[in-house]
N, CA, C and O atoms as a DFTB+ gen file, in Angstrom:
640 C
 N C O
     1  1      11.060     -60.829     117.364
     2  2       9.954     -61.128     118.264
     3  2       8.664     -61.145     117.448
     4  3       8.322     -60.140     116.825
     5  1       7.922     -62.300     117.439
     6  2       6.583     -62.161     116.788
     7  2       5.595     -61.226     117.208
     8  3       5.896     -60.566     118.203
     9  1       4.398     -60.997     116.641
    10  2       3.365     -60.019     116.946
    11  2       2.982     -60.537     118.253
    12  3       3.188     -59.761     119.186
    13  1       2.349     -61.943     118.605
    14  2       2.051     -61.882     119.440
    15  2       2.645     -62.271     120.838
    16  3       2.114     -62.546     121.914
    17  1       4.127     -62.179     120.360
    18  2       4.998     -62.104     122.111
    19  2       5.399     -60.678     122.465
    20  3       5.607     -60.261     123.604
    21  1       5.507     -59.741     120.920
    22  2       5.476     -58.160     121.341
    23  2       3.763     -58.010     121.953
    24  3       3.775     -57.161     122.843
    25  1       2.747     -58.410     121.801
    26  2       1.964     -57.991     122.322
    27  2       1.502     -58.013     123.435
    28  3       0.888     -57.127     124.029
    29  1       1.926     -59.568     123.931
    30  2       2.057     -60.314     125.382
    31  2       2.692     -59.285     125.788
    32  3       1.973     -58.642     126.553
    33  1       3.882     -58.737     125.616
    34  2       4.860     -57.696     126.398
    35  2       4.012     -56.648     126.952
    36  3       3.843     -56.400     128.146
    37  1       3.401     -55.953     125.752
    38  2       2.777     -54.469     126.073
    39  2       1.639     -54.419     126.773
    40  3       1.161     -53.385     127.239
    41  1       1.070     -55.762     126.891
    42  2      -0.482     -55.794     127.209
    43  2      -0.553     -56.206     128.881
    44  3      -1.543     -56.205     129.613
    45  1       1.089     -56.613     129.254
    46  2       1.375     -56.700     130.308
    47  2       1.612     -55.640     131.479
    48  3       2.747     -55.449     131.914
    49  1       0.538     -54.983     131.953
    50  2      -0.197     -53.734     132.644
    51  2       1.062     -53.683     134.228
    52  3       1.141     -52.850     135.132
    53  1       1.623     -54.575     134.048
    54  2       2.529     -54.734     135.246
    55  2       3.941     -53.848     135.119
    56  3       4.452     -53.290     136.091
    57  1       4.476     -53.809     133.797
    58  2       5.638     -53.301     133.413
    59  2       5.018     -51.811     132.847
    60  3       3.836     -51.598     132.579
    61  1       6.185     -50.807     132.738
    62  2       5.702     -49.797     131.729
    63  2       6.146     -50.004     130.651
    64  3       7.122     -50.742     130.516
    65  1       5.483     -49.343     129.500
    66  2       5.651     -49.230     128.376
    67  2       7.063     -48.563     127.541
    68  3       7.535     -47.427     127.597
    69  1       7.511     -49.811     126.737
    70  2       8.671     -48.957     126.250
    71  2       8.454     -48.636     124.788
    72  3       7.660     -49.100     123.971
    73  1       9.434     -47.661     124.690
    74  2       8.960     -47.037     123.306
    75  2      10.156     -47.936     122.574
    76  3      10.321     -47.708     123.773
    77  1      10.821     -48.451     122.111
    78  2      11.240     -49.577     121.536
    79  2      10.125     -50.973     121.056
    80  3      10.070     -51.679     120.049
    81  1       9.598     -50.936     121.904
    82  2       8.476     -51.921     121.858
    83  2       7.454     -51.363     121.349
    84  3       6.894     -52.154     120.590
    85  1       6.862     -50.220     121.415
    86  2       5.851     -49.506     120.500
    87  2       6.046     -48.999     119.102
    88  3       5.204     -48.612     118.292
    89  1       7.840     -49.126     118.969
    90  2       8.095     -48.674     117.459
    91  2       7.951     -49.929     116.474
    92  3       7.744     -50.093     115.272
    93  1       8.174     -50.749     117.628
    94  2       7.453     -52.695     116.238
    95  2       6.327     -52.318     115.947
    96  3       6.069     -52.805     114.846
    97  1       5.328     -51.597     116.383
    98  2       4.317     -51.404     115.673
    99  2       3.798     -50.980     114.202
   100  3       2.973     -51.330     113.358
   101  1       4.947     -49.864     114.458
   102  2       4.765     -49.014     113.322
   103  2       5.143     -49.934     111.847
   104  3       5.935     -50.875     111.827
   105  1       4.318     -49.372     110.558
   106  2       4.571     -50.454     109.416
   107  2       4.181     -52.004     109.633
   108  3       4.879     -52.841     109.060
   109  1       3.168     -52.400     110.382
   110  2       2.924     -53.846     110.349
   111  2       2.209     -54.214     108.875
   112  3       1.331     -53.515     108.369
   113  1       2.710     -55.354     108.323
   114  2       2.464     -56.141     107.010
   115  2       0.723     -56.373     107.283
   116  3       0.245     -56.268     108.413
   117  1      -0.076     -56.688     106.113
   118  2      -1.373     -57.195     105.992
   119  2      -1.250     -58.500     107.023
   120  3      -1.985     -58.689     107.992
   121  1       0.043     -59.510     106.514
   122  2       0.273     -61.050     107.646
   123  2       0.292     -60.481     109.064
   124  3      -0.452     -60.900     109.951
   125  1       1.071     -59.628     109.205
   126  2       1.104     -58.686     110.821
   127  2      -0.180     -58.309     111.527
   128  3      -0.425     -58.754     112.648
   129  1      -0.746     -57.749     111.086
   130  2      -1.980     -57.478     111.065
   131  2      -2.825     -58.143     111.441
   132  3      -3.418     -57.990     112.509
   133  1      -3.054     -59.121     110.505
   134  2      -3.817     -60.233     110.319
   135  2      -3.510     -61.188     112.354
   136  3      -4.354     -61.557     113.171
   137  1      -2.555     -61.217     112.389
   138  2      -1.876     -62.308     113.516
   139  2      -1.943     -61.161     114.901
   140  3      -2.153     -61.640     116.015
   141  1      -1.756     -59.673     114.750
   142  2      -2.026     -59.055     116.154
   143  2      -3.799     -58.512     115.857
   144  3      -4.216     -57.906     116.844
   145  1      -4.314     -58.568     115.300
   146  2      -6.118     -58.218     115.746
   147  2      -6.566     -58.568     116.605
   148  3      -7.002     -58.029     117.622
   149  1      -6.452     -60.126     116.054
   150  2      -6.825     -60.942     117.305
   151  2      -7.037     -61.173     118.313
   152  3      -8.066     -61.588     118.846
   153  1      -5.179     -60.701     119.054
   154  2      -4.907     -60.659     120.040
   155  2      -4.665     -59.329     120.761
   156  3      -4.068     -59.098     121.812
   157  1      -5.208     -58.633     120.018
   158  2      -5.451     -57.090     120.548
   159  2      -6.591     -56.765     120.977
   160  3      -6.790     -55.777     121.684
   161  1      -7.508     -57.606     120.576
   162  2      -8.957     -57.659     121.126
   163  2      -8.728     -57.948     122.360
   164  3      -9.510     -57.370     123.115
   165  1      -7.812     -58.747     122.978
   166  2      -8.028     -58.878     124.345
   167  2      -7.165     -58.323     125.445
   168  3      -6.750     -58.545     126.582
   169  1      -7.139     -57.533     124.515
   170  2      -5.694     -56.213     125.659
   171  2      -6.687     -55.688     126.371
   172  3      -7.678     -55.344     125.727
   173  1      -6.695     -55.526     127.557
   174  2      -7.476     -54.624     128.637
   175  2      -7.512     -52.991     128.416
   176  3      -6.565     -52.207     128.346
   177  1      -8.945     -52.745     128.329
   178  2      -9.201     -51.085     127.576
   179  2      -8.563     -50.397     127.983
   180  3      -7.928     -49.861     127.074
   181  1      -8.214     -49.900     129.254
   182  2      -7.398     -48.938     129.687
   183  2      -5.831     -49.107     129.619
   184  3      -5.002     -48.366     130.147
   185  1      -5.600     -50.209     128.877
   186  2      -3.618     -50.412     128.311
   187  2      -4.069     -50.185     127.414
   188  3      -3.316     -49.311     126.986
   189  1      -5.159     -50.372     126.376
   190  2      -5.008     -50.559     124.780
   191  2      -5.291     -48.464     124.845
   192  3      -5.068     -47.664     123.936
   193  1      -5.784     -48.205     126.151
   194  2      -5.752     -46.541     125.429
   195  2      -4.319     -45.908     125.992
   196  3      -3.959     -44.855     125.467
   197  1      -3.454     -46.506     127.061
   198  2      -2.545     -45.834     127.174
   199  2      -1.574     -46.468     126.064
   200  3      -0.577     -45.829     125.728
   201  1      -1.875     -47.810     125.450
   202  2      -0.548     -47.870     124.133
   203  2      -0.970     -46.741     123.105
   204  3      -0.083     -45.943     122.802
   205  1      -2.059     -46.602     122.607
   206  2      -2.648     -45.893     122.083
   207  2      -1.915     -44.470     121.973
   208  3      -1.150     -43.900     121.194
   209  1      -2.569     -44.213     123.182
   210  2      -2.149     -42.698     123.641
   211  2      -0.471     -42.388     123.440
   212  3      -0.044     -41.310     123.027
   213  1       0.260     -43.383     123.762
   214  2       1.826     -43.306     123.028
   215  2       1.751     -43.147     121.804
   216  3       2.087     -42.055     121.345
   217  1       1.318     -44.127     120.989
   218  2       1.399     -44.245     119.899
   219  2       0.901     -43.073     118.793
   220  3       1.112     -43.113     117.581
   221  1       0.260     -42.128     119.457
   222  2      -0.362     -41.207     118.714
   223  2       0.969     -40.051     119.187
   224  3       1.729     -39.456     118.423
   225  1       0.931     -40.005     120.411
   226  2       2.311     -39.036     120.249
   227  2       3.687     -39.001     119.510
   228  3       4.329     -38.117     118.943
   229  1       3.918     -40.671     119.815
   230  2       5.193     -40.797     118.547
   231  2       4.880     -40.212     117.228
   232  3       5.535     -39.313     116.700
   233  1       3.916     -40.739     116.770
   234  2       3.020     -40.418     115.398
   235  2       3.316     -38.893     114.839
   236  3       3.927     -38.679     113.791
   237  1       2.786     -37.865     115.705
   238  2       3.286     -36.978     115.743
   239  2       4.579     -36.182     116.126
   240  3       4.766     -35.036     115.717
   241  1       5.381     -36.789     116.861
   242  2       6.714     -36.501     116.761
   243  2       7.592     -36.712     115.453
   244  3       8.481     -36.039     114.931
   245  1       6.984     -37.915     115.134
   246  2       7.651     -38.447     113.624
   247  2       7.214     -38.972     112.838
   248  3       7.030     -40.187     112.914
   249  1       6.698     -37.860     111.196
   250  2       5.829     -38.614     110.826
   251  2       6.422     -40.445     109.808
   252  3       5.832     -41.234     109.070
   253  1       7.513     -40.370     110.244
   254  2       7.819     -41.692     109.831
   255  2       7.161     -42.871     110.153
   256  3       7.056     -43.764     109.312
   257  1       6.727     -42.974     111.219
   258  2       6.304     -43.499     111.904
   259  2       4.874     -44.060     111.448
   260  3       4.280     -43.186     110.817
   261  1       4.106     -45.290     111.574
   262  2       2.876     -45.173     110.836
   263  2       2.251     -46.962     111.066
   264  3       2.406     -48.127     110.701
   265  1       1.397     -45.964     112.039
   266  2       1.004     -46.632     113.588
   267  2      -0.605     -47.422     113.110
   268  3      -1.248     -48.269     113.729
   269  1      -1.008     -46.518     111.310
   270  2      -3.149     -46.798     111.266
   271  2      -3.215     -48.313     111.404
   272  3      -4.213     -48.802     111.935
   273  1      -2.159     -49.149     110.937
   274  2      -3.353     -50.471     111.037
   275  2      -3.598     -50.956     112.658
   276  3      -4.466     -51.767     112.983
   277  1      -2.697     -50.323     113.565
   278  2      -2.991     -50.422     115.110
   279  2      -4.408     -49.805     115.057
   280  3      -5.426     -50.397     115.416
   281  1      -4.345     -48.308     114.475
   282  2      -5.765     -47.062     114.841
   283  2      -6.785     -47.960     114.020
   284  3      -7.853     -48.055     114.625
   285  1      -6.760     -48.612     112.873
   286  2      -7.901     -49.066     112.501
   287  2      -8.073     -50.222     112.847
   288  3      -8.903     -50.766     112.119
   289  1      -7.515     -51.140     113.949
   290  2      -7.675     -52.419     114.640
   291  2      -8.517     -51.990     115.406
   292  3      -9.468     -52.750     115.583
   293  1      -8.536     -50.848     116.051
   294  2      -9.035     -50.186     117.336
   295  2     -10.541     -49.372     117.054
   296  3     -11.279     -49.213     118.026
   297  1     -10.806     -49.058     116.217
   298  2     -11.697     -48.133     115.382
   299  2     -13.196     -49.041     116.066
   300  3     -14.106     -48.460     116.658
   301  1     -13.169     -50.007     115.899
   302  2     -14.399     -50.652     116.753
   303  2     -14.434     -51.449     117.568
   304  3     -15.103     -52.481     117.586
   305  1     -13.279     -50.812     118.789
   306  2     -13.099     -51.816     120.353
   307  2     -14.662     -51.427     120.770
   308  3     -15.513     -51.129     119.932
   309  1     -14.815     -51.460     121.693
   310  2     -15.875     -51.552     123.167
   311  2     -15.622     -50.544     123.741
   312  3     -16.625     -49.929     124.105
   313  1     -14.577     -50.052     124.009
   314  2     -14.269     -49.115     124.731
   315  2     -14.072     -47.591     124.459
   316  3     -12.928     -47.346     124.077
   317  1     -15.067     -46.264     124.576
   318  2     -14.979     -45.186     123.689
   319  2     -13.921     -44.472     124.044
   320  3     -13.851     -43.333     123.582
   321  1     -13.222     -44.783     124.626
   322  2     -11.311     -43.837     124.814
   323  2     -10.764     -44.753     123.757
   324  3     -10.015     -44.253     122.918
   325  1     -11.019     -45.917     123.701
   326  2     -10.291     -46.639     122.697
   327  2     -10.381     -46.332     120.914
   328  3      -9.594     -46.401     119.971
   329  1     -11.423     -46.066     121.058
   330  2     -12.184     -45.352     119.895
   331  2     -11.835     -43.832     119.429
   332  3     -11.338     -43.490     118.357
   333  1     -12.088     -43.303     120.134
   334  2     -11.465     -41.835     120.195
   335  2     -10.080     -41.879     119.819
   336  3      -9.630     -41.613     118.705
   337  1      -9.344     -42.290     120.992
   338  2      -7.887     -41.961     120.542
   339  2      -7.669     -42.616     119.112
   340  3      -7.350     -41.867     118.189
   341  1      -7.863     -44.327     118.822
   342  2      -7.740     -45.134     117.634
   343  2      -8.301     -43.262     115.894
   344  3      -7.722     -43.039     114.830
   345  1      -9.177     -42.726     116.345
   346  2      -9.971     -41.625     115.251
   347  2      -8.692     -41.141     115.120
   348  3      -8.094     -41.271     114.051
   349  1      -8.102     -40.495     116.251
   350  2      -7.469     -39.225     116.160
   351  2      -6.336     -39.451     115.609
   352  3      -5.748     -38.735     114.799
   353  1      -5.805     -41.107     116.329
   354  2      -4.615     -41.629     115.811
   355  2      -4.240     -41.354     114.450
   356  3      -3.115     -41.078     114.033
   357  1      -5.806     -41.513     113.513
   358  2      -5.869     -41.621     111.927
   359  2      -5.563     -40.001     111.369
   360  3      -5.190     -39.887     110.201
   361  1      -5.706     -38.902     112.116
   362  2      -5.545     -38.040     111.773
   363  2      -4.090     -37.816     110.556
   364  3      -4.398     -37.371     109.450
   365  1      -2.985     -38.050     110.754
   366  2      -1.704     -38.032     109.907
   367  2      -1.944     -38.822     108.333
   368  3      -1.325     -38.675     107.280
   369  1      -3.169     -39.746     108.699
   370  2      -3.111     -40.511     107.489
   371  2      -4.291     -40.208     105.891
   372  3      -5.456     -40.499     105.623
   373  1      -3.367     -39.616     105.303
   374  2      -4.237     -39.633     103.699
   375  2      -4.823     -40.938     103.411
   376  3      -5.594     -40.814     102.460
   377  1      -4.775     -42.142     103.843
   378  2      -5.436     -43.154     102.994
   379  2      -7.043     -43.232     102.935
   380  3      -7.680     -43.590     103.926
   381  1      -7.641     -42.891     101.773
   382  2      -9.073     -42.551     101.645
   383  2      -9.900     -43.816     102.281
   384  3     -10.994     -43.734     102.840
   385  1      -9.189     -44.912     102.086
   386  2     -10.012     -46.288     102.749
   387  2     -10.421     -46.289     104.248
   388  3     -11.019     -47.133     104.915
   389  1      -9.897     -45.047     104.569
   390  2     -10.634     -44.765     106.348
   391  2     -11.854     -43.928     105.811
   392  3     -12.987     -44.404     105.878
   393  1     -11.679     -42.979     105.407
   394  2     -12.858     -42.193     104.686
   395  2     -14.352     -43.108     105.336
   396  3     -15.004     -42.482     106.173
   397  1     -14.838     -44.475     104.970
   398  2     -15.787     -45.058     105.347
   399  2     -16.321     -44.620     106.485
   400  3     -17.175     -43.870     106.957
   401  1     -15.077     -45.751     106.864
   402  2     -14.874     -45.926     108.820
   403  2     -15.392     -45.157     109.408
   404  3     -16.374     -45.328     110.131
   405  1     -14.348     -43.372     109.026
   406  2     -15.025     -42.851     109.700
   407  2     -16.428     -41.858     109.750
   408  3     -16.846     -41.190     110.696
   409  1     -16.917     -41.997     108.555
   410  2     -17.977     -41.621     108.318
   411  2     -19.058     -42.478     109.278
   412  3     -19.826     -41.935     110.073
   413  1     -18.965     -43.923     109.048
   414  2     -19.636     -44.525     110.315
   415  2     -19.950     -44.299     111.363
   416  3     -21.034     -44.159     111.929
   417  1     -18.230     -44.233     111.842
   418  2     -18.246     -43.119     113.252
   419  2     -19.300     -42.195     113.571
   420  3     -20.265     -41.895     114.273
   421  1     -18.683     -41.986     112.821
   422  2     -19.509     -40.083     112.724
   423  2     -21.460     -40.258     112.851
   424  3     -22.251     -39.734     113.635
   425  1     -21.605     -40.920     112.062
   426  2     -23.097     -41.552     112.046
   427  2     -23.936     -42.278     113.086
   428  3     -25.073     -42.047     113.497
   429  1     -23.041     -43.236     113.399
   430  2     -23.411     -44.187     114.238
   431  2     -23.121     -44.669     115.807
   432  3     -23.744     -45.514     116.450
   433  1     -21.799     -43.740     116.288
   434  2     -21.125     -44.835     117.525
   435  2     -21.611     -43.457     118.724
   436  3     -21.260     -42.280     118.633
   437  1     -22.503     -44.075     119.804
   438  2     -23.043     -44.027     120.224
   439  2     -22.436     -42.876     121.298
   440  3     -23.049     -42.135     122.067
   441  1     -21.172     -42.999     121.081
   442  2     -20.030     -41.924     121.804
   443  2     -19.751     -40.264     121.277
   444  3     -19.077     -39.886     120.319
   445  1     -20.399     -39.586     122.107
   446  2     -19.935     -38.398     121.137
   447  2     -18.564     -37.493     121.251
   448  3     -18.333     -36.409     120.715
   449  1     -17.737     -38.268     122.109
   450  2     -16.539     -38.115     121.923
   451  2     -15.826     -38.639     120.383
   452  3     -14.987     -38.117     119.649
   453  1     -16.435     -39.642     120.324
   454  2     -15.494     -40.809     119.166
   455  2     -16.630     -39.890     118.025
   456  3     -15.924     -39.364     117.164
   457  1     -17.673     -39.665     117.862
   458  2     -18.140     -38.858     116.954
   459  2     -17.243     -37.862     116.882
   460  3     -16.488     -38.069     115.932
   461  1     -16.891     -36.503     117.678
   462  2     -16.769     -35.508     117.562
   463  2     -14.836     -35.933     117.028
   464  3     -14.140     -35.148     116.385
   465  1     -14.388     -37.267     117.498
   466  2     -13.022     -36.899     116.921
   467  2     -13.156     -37.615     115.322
   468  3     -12.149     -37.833     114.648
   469  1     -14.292     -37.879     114.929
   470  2     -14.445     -38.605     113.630
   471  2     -14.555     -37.500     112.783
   472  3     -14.055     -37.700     111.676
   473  1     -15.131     -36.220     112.977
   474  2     -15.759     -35.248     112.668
   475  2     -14.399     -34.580     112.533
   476  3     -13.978     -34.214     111.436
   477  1     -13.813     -34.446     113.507
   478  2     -11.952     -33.824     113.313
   479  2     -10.982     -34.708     111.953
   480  3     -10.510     -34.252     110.912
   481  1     -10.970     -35.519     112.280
   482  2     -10.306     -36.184     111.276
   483  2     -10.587     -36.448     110.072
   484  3      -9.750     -36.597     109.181
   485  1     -12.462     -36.570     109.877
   486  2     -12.818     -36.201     108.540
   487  2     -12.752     -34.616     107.686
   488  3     -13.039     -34.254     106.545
   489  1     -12.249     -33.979     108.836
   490  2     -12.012     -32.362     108.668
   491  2     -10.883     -32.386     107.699
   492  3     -11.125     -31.961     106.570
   493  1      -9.627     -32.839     107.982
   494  2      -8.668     -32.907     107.283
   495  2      -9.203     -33.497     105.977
   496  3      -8.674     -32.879     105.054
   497  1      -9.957     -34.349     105.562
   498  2      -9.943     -34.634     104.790
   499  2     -10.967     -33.898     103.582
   500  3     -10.817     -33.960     102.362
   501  1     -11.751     -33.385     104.141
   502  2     -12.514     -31.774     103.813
   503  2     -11.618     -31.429     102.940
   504  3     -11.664     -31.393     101.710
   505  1     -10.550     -31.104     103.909
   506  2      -9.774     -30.074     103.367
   507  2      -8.735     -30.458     102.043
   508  3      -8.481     -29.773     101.053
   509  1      -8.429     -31.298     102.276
   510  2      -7.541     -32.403     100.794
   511  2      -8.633     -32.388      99.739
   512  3      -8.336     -32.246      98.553
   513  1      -9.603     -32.499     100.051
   514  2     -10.974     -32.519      99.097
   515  2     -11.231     -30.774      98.317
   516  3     -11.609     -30.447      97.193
   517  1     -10.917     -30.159      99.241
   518  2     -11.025     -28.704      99.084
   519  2      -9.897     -28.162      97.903
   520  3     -10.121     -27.237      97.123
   521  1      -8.370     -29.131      97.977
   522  2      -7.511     -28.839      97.435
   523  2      -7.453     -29.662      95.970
   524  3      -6.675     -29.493      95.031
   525  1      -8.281     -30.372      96.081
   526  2      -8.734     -31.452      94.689
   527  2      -7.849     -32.782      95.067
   528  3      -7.497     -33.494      94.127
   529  1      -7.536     -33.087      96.181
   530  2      -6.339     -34.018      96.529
   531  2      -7.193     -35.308      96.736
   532  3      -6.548     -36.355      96.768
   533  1      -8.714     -35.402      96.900
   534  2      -9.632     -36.796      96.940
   535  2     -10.498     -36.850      95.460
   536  3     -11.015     -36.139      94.598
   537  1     -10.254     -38.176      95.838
   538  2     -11.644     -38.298      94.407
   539  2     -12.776     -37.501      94.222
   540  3     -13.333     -37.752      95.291
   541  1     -13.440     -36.814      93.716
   542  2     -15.068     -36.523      93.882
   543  2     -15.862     -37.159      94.291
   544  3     -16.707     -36.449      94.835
   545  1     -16.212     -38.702      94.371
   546  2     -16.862     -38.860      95.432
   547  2     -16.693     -39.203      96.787
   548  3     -17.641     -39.619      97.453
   549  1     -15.643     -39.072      97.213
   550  2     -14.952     -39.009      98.250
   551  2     -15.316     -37.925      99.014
   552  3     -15.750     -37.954     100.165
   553  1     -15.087     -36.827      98.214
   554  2     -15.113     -35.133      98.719
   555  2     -16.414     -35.360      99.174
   556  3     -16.725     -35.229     100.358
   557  1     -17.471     -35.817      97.968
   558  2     -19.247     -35.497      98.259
   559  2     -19.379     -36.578      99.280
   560  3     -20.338     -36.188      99.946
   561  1     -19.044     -37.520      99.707
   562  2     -19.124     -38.626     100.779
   563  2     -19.170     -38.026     102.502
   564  3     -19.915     -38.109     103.478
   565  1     -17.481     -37.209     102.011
   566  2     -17.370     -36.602     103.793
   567  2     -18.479     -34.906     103.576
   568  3     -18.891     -34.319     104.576
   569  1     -18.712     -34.505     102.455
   570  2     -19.122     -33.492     102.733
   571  2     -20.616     -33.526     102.973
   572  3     -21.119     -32.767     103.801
   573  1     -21.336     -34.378     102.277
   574  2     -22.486     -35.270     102.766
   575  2     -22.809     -35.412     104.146
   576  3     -23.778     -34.924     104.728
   577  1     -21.826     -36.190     104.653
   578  2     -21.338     -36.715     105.962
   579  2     -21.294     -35.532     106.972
   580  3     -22.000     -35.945     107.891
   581  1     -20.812     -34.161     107.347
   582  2     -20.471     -33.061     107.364
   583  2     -21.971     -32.474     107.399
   584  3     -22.676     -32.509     108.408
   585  1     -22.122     -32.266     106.924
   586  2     -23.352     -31.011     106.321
   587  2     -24.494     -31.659     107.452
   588  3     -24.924     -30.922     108.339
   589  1     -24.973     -33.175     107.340
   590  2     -26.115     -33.775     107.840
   591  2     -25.419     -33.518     109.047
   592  3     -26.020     -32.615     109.629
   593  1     -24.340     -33.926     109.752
   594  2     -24.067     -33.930     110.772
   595  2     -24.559     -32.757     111.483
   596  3     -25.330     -32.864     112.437
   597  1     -24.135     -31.648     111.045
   598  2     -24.162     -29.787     111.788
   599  2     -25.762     -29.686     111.693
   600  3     -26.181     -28.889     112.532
   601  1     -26.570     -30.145     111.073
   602  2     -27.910     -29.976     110.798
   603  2     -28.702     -30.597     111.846
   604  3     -29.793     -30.125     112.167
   605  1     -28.156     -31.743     112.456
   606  2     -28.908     -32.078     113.195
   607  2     -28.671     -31.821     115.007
   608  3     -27.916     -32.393     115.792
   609  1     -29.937     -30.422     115.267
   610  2     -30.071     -30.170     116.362
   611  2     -30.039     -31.451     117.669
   612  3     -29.631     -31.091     118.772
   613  1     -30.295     -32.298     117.558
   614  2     -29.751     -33.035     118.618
   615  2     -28.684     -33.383     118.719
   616  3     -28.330     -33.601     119.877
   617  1     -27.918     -33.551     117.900
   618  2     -26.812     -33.691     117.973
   619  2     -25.488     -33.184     119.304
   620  3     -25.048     -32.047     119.134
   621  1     -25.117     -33.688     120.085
   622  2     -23.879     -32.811     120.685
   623  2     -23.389     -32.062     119.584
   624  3     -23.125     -32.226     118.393
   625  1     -23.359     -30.640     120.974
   626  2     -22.465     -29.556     120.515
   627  2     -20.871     -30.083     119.699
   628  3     -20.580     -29.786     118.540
   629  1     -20.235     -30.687     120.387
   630  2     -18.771     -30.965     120.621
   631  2     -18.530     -31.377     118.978
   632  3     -17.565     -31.122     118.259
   633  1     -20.120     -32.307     118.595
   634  2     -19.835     -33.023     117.618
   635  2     -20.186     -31.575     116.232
   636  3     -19.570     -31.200     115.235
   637  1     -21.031     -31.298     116.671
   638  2     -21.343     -30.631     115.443
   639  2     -20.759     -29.482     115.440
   640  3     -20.886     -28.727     114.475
């Protein structure tokens, strides 16, 4: 089944969601990728957070499983549940090339939910940094990132 007739499937708010159909997700190619963005942009927010919301539980049931280029398709929907969950989704994943993203997050998206789970997930990576497991400027990037964050009294609680 191509990306975008599995996606037609899931985005179809009429049926429920099967987890057979959410495990094509997992491991999609750069070409994969490339061909469901697209058409994931126009999944209706409240399916793209309940695929989501599966998809982060499988995630954690098994870390075989490996769902980010869905979480980083999602990283700048419209929708801040979409956002949020897409952060948290990233949580399992070492790849420093989110590192940015979610520093952005963290900086910029107007949600302080999707802040405060950017702030979680850059936590983990604190901590890999802590263990010498990121580059150095990686470490000084989120810890940068981190430090300004807690400093600033306006800030939501949740976030800082």
């Amino acid at each position: 089944m191509s990306s975008n007739d599995l996606l037609k499937d899931l985005a179809n708010e009429e049926t429920p969601l099967k987890y057979s159909k959410l495990l094509q997700l997992s491991g999609l190619s750069s070409e994969e990728l490339a061909d469901f963005t697209p058409e994931w942009v126009s999944v209706a927010g409240a399916r793209k957070h309940e695929i989501l919301a599966k998809l982060v539980e499988l995630s954690e049931n098994n870390l075989e499983f490996d769902f980010s280029g869905v979480f980083r398709a999602s990283l700048d929907d419209a929708e801040e549940d979409v956002r949020e969950k897409a952060t948290l989704g990233l949580w399992e994943s070492d790849d420093r090339a989110i590192i940015r993203p979610l520093i952005g997050l963290l900086n910029e998206d107007p949600s302080a939910k999707v802040k405060a789970a950017a702030a979680l997930t850059l936590g983990k990576f604190a901590a890999m940094a802590q263990n010498r497991k990121l580059l150095p400027r990686d470490a000084e990037r989120i810890q940068q990132a981190l430090i300004a964050v807690i400093s600033l009294e306006a800030e939501d609680l949740e976030v800082r």
